[in-house]
C-alpha positions in Angstrom: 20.7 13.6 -8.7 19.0 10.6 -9.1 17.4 8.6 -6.3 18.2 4.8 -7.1 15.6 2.8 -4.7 17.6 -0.2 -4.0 20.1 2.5 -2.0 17.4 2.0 1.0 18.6 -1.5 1.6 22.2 -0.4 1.8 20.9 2.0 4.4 18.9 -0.3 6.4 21.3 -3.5 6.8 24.0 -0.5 7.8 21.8 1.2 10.4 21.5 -2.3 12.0 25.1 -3.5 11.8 25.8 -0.1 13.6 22.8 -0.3 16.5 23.5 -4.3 16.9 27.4 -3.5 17.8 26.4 -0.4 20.2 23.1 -2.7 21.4 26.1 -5.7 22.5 28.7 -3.3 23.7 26.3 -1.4 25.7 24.6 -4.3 27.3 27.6 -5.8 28.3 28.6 -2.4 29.7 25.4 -2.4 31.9 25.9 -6.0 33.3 29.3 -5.4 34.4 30.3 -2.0 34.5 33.1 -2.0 32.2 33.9 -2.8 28.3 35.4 -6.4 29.1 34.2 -7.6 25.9 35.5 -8.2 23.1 38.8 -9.7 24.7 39.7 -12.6 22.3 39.5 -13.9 18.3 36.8 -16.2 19.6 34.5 -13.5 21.3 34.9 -11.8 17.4 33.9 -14.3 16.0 30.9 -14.8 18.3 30.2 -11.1 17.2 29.8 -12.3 13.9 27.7 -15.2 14.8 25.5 -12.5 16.3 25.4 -10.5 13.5 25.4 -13.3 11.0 21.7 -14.7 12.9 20.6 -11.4 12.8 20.8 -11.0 8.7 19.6 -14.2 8.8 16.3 -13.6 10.7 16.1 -10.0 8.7 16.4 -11.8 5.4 13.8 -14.5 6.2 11.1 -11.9 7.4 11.9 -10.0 4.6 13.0 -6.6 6.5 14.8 -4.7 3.7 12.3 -4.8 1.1 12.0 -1.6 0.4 9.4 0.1 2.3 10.0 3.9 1.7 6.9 4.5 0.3 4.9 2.7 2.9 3.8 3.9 6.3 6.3 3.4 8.8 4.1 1.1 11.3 4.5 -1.4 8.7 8.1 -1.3 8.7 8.3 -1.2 12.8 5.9 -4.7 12.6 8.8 -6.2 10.7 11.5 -4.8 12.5 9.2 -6.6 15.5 9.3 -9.9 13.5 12.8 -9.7 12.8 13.4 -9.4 16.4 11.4 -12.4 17.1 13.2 -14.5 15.2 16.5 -13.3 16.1 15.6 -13.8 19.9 14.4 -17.4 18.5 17.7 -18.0 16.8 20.6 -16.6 19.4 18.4 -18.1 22.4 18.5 -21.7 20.9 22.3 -21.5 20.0 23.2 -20.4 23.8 20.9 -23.5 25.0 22.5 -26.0 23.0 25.5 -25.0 22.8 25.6 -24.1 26.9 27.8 -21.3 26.0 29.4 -18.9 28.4 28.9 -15.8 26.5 24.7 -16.6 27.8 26.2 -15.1 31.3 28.6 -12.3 29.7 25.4 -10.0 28.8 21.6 -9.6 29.3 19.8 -11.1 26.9 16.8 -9.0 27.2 18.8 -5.7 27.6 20.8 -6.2 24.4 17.5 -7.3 22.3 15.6 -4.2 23.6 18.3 -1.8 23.0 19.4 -2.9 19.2 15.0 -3.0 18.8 15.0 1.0 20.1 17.8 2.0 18.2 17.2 0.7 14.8 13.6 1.4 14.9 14.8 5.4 15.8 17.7 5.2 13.1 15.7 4.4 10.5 12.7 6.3 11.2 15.4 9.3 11.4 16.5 8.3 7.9 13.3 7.5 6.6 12.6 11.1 7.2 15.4 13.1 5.4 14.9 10.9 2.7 11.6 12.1 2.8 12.7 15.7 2.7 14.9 15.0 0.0 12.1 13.9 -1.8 10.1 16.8 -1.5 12.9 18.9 -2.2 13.5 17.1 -5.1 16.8 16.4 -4.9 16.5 12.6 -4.3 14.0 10.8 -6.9 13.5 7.8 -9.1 12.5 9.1 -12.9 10.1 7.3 -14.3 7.6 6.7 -17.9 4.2 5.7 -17.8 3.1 3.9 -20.9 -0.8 4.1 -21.5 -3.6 6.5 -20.8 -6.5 4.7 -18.5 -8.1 5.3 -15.5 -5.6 3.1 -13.9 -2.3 5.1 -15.1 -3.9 8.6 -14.6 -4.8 7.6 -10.8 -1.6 6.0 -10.3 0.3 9.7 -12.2 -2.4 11.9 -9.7 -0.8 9.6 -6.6 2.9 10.1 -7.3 2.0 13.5 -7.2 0.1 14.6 -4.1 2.4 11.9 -2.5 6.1 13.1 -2.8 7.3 11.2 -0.5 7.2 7.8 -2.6 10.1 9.4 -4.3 9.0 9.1 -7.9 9.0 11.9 -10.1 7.2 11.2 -13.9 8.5 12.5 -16.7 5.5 12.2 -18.6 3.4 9.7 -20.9 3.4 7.7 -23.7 0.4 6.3 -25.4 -0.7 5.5 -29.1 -3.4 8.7 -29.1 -2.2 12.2 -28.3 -2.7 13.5 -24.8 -4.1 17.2 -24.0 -4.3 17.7 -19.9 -2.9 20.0 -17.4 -0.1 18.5 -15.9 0.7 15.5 -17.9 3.7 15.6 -20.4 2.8 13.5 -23.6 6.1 12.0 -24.9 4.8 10.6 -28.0 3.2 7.2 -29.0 4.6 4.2 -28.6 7.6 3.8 -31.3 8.8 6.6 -29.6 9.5 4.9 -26.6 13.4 3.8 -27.3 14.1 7.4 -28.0 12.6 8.9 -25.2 14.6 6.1 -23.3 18.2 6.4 -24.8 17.9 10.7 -24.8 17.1 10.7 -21.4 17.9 9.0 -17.7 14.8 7.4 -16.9 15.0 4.4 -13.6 11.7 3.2 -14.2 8.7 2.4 -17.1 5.1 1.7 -16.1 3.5 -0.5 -18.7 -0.1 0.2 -18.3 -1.8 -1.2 -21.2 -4.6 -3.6 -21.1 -4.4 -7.0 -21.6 -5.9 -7.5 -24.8 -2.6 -5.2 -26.4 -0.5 -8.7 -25.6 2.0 -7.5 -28.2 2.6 -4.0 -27.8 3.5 -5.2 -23.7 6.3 -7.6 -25.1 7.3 -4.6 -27.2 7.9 -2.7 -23.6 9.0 -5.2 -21.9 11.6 -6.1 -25.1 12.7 -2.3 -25.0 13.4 -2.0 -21.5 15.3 -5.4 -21.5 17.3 -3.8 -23.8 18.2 -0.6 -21.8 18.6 -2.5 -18.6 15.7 -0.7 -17.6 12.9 -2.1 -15.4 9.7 -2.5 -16.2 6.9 -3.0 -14.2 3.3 -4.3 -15.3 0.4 -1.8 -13.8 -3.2 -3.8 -13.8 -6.6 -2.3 -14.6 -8.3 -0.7 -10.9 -10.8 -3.4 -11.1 -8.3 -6.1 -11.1 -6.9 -4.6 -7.8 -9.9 -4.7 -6.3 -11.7 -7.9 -6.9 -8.6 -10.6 -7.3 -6.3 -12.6 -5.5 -3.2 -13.6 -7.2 -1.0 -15.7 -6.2 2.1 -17.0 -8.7 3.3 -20.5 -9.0 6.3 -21.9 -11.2 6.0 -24.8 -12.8 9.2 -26.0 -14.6 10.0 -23.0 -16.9 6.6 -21.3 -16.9 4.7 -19.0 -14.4 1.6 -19.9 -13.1 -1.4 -17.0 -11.7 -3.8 -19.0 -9.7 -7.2 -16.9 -8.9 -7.3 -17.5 -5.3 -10.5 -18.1 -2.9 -10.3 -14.9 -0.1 -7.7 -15.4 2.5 -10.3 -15.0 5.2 -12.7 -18.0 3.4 -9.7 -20.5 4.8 -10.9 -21.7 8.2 -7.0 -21.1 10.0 -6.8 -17.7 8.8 -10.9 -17.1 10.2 -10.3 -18.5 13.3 -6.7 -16.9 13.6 -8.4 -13.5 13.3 -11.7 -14.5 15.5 -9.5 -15.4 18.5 -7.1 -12.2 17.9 -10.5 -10.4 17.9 -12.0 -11.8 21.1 -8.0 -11.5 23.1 -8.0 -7.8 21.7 -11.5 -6.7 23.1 -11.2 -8.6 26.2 -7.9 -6.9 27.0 -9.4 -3.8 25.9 -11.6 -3.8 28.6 -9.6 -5.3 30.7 -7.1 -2.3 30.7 -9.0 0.3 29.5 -12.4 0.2 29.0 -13.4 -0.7 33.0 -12.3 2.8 33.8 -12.9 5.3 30.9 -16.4 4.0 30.1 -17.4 5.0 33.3 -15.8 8.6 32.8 -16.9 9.3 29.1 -20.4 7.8 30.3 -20.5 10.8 33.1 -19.6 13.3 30.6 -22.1 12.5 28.7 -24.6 12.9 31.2 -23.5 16.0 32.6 -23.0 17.7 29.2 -26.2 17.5 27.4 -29.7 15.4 28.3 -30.3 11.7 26.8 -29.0 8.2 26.9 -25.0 7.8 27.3 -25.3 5.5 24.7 -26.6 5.9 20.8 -27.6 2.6 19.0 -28.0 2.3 15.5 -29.1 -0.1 12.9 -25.7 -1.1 10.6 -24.8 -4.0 8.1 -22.6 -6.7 9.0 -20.9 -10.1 6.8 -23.5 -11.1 4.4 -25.4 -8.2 4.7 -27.1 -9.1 8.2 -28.2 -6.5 10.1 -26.5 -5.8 13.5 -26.9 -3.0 16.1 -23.8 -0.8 16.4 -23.3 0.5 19.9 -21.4 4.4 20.1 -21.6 7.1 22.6 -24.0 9.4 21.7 -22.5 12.9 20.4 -25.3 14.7 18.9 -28.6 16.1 21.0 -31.0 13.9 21.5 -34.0 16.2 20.7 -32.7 17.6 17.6 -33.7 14.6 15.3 -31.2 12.0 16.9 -32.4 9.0 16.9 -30.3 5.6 16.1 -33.2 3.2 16.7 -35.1 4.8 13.4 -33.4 4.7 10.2 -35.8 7.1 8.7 -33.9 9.7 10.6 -30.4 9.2 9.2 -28.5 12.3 8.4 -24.8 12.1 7.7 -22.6 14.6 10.4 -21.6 17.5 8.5 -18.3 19.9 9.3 -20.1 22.5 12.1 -23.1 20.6 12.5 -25.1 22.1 15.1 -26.4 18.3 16.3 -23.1 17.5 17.8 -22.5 18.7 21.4 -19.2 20.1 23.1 -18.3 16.7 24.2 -19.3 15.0 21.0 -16.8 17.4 19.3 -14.2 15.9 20.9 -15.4 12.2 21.1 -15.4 12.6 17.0 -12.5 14.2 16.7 -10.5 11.4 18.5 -12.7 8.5 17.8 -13.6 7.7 21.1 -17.0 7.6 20.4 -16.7 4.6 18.2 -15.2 2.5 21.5 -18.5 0.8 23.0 -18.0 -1.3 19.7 -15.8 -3.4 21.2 -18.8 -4.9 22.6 -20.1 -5.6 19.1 -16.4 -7.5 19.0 -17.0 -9.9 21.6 -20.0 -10.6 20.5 -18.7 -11.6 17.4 -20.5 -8.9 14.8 -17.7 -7.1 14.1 -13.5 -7.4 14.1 -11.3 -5.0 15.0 -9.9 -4.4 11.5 -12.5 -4.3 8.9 -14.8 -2.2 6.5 -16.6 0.0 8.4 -20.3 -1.1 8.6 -22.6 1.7 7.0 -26.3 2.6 8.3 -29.3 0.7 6.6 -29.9 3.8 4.4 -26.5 4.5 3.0 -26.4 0.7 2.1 -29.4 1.1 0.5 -28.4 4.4 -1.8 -25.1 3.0 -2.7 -25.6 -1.0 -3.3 -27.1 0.1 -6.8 -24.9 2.9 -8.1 -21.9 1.8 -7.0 -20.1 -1.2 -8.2 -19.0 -4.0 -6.1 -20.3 -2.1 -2.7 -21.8 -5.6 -1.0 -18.8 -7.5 -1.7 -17.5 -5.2 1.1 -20.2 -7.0 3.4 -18.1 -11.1 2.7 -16.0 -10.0 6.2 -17.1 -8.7 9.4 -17.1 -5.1 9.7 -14.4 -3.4 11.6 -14.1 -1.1 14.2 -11.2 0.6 11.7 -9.9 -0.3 8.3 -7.5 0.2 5.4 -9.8 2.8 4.2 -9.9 4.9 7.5 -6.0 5.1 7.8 -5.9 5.9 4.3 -7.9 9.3 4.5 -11.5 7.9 4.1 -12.9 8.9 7.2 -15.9 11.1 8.5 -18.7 12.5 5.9 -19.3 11.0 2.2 -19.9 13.9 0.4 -19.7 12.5 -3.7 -20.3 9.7 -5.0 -16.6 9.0 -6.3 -15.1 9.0 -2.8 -17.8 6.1 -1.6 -16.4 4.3 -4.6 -13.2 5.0 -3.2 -14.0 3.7 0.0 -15.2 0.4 -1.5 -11.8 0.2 -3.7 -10.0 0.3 -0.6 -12.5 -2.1 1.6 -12.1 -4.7 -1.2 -8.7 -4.4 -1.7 -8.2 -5.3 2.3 -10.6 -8.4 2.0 -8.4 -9.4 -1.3 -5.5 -9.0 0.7 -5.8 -9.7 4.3 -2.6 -10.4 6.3 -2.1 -10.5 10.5 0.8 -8.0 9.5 -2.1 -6.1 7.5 -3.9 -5.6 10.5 -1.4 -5.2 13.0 -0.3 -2.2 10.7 -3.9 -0.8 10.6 -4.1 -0.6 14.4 -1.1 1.1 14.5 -1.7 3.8 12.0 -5.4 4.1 13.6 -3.7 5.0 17.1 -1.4 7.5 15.1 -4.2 8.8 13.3 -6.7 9.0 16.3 -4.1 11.8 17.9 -3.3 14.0 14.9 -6.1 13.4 12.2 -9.3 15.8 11.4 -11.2 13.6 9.2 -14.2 13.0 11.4 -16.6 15.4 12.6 
């Protein structure tokens, strides 16, 4: 059986037809103690009114794009801005209106109950499809057309992550293919064969840009098949671009943005998120467990509660980056002096009992919230790296300062995804940088709102960091 993707939305706009009519009934039961509603064809139809504004606010946040091979956080902060708007919507029609149904249920009961229930629903649903992924029962089949760095990363990432519900049925490319694990298929006038002798959902043109022609060829072949094609840039391109696309008349237009953070609103959008966040931080948390991790610290080994070292922020300025100290501080520990940098290693002996589990939960990284509010770093970010290993990688690998055009972050989009603790090769700082840049390329509110989240998820069950 073949998973077809756009199946998802047919799930999702059911799952909250279902919890908005057991969200209504259920919040009128509460106010009053009984099922007095509906009663009449007019309290129906105000059903449908509620429904109706609720589709309405889904489709203008976009809520049922599909999202299965995302992380769910970003499809709860949706579900969030769906809500928003439907609150927005059904408030402002009772108001005007002055309609009786505002005193038939609460408001704030029914909103709260359809936001629970949908988010569990579809979280339950998200995972079986995801165990119908790996069991292989559920899957889009798809062809990968060209053999580049780009195509054999984005074939390596389909399969360690089954749960994106792709399966590849191998490659086609003008030169013959000998790896392990990768089915050739032929060159490229074999394509509309290997299309009409088999079911394939999906093709992945990735050829460069300069084979103009042989793309139209694809893109002509799928057209034919009424199969869709999808257009796979170099790595480079995803890194180091913004696109946006504008139509003008009959003809598509790729403007080569400046960075979404260079634009004053979105700067001082983030700067005042940055500043609320830390202060509340504090505020709620950090008066009282400073003062706890601080005595722990104390008591468990001798040397300052606090370890200060020498980092990079925007524009390559260096800043002093505040942690609790986790390592001895007579065994060659020593922030102020960047001579003495040694990256932690798994078992290290430096790192005390406590340390072990400051690391392991990240709550050794918290005193940066002071670096926050005083305006060196942001909450969301690439993380800033000591003096030396900025000055071992800003030469051998490419693009690594570009990562210094924001502030540096307390977490970012290469923490949640898996790039976290000790550097050990050169490849994965490259792969740190990829991700960093592709996060300044691409910033979004909803980007970092869905980076906080998957940090707190990650802080309780991830081993990355020692």
């Amino acid at each position: 059986m073949h998973w077809k993707q756009r199946f998802y939305k047919k799930n999702q706009i059911g799952i909250d037809a279902i919890s908005l009519l057991i969200s209504l009934f259920t919040a009128i039961y509460i106010k009053h103690g009984a099922f007095i509603f509906p009663k009449s064809f007019t309290d129906l139809l105000f059903t449908c009114l509620i429904v109706g504004f609720w589709f309405l606010s889904a489709h203008q946040c976009r809520l049922y794009r599909n999202r299965i091979y995302k992380k769910f956080p970003e499809e709860l902060l949706f579900n969030l801005y769906a809500s928003a708007l439907f609150v927005i919507f059904l408030s402002a029609f009772l108001f005007l209106t002055k309609s009786d149904y505002a005193n038939l249920f609460s408001f704030s009961v029914f909103v709260g109950i359809h936001f629970t229930l949908s988010t569990i629903f579809k979280y339950y649903i998200r995972k079986k499809q995801h165990i119908a992924f790996y069991e292989g029962a559920l899957y889009d089949s798809i062809i990968i057309i060209g053999y580049n760095k780009s195509s054999i990363e984005f074939h390596k990432t389909l399969t360690e992550h089954v749960y994106y519900g792709y399966k590849c049925l191998g490659f086609i490319n003008n030169e013959p293919i000998n790896a392990d694990g990768i089915s050739y298929l032929g060159a490229l006038q074999n394509l509309q064969n290997q299309l009409s002798s088999q079911h394939v959902d999906e093709v992945i043109i990735a050829l460069p840009s300069n084979q103009s022609e042989d793309i139209r060829y694809c893109a002509d072949v799928c057209d034919q098949l009424n199969i869709r094609a999808r257009l796979m840039p170099a790595l480079f391109d995803l890194t180091t671009k913004t696109e946006e696309i504008d139509n003008l008349g009959m003809l598509s237009v790729i403007n080569l943005n400046e960075l979404p953070l260079d634009k004053w609103e979105n700067k001082l959008f983030k700067n005042i998120f940055d500043k609320a966040f830390a202060g509340l931080f504090f505020i709620i948390i950090g008066w009282w467990l400073f003062p706890i991790i601080a005595l722990l610290v104390k008591l468990d080994s001798r040397g300052p509660v606090f370890y200060k070292q020498e980092r990079w922020g925007v524009n390559n300025t260096p800043i002093i980056c505040y942690k609790f100290r986790t390592m001895q501080s007579a065994n060659g520990y020593k922030g102020e002096n960047n001579e003495d940098f040694e990256q932690t290693t798994r078992n290290d002996p430096r790192v005390t009992r406590l340390g072990k589990v400051l690391r392991k939960y990240s709550l050794d990284e918290l005193p940066q919230f002071w670096n926050v509010l005083n305006g060196e770093m942001s909450v969301v970010g690439p993380r800033p790296h000591p003096t030396p290993m900025n000055l071992e990688s800003m030469n051998s690998v490419a693009n690594y300062l570009k990562r210094h055009m924001v502030s540096p972050g307390i977490t970012g989009w290469a923490q949640i995804n898996g790039c976290r603790g000790e550097v050990r090769t050169h490849e994965e700082m490259e792969q740190r940088v990829n991700f960093d840049l592709y996060y300044i390329h691409r910033w979004s509110f909803t980007l970092d709102l869905q980076i906080i989240l998957q940090t707190i998820i990650k802080m309780l069950r991830d081993n990355g960091a020692y």
